[in-house]
N, C-alpha and C positions, 0 to 999 in steps of 0.2 A: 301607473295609475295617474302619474300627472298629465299625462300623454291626450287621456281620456277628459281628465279634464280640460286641458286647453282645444279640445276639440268642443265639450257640448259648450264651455261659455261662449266661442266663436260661431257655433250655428246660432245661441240664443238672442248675439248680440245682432245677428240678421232675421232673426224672428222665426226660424226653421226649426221645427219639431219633429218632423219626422225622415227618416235618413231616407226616401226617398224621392224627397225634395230637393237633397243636397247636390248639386250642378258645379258649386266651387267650395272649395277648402282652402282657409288661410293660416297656413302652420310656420308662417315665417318669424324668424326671430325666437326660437322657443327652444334653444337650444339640447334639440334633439342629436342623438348621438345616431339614429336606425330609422328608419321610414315603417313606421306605425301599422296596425293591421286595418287597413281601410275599405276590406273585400263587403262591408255589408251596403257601405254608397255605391248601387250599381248605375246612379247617372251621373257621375262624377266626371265631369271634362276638364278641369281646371285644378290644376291642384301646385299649392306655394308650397316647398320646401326650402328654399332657400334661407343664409344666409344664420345658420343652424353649425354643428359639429358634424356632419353627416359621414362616417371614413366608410364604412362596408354599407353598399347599396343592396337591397334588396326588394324588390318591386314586386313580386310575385300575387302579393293580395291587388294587386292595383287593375280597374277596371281597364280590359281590353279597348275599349271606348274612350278613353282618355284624350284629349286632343291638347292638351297644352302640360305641360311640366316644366319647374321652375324651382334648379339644382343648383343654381350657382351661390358661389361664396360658400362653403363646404369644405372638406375635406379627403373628400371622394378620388379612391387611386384608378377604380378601373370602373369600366363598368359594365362587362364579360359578363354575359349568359343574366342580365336580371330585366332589361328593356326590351328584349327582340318582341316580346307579346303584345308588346304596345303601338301596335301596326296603325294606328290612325292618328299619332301625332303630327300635327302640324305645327309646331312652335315646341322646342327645346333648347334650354338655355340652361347649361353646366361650364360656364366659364368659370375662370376662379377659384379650381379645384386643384388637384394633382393627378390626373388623368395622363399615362404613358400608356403607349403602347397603340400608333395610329391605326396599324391595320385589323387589331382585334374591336378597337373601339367601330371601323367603319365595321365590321364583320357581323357587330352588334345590330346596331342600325339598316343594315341591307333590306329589311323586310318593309322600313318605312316608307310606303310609295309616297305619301301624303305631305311629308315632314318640308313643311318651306322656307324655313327660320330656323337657323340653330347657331350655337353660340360656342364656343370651344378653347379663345383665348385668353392667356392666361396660364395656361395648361403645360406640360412638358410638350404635348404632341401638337401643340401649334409650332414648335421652334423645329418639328423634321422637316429636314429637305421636302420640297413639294406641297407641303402641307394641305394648301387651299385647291391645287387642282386634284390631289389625291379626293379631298373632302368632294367638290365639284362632281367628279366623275364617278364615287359612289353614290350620291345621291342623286341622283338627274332630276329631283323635284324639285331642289334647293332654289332658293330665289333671294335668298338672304343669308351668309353666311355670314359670320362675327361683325354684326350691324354695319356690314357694308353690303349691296347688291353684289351680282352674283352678273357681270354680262357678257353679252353673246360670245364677245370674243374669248374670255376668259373657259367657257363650253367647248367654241371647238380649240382652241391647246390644251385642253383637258382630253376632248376627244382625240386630239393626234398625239398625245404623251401615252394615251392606256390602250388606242386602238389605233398601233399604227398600221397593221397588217393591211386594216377595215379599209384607214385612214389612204392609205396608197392604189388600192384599188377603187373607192371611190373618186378619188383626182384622176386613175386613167382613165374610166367611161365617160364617153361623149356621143349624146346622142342614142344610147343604147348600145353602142359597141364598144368594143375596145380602145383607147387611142394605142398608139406607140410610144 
């Protein structure tokens, strides 16, 4: 019930009365233990969780339309099967969690074509081998990975580490044909 309420005094204190006006939501600092049932905001693009208790994620009420989320400084181990619905994020930012597990975490995320910003270290799975071009090469929208740019060069050794097959027959053709 406090949950409830630290949600209507934050719309009041922006003058929003009815939930589908609500665009942003600001639940930072309110040390939430679970990600709230927030399925009745269906314009909800913005939404702060951070810097909360947050350990088991659960998104499932959270508006498919969502373009920004803001997980970091939490306690979050994984976060397997609760964002893949979230297909229009462009900004996520879960650094400063306890997040293992790089390849489930990308596996997560595969469906975000949109995602340009994201945030990760911090993490256990910032410190695996490869870390950023693994990141890089699942996300091909990425343009900003742990507030550093994301450039060319760093795309294709991403592309010649996960496509080298691609990556070898692309360097033989020349001109349309084959080289030797």
């Amino acid at each position: 019930m406090e949950v409830e309420k630290d949600i209507k005094d934050s719309l009041h204190k922006c003058g929003i009365r009815r939930d589908v006006d609500v665009g942003r939501l600001n639940l930072a600092s309110k040390k939430l233990t679970g990600v709230p049932d927030l399925s009745r905001f269906h314009f909800l693009r913005e939404l702060r969780l951070n810097n909360n208790k947050i350990r088991d994620l659960s998104c499932r009420s959270l508006n498919c339309c969502l373009t920004e989320l803001y997980l970091h400084n939490n306690n979050i181990k994984s976060i397997s099967g609760t964002l893949n619905h979230l297909t229009c994020l462009r900004l996520l930012f879960l650094h400063n969690n306890q997040i293992r597990g790089l390849e489930d975490t990308m596996h997560e995320l595969r469906r975000m074509q949109q995602l340009q910003t994201a945030t990760f270290f911090l993490n256990p799975i910032s410190h695996e081998p490869g870390y950023r071009h693994h990141v890089i090469h699942c996300l091909p929208s990425i343009q900003v990975l742990d507030r550093k740019e994301v450039k060319s060069a760093e795309r294709r050794r991403s592309f010649q580490m996960y496509n080298q097959e691609r990556h070898h027959v692309l360097q033989s053709v020349a001109f349309g044909r084959r080289a030797p």
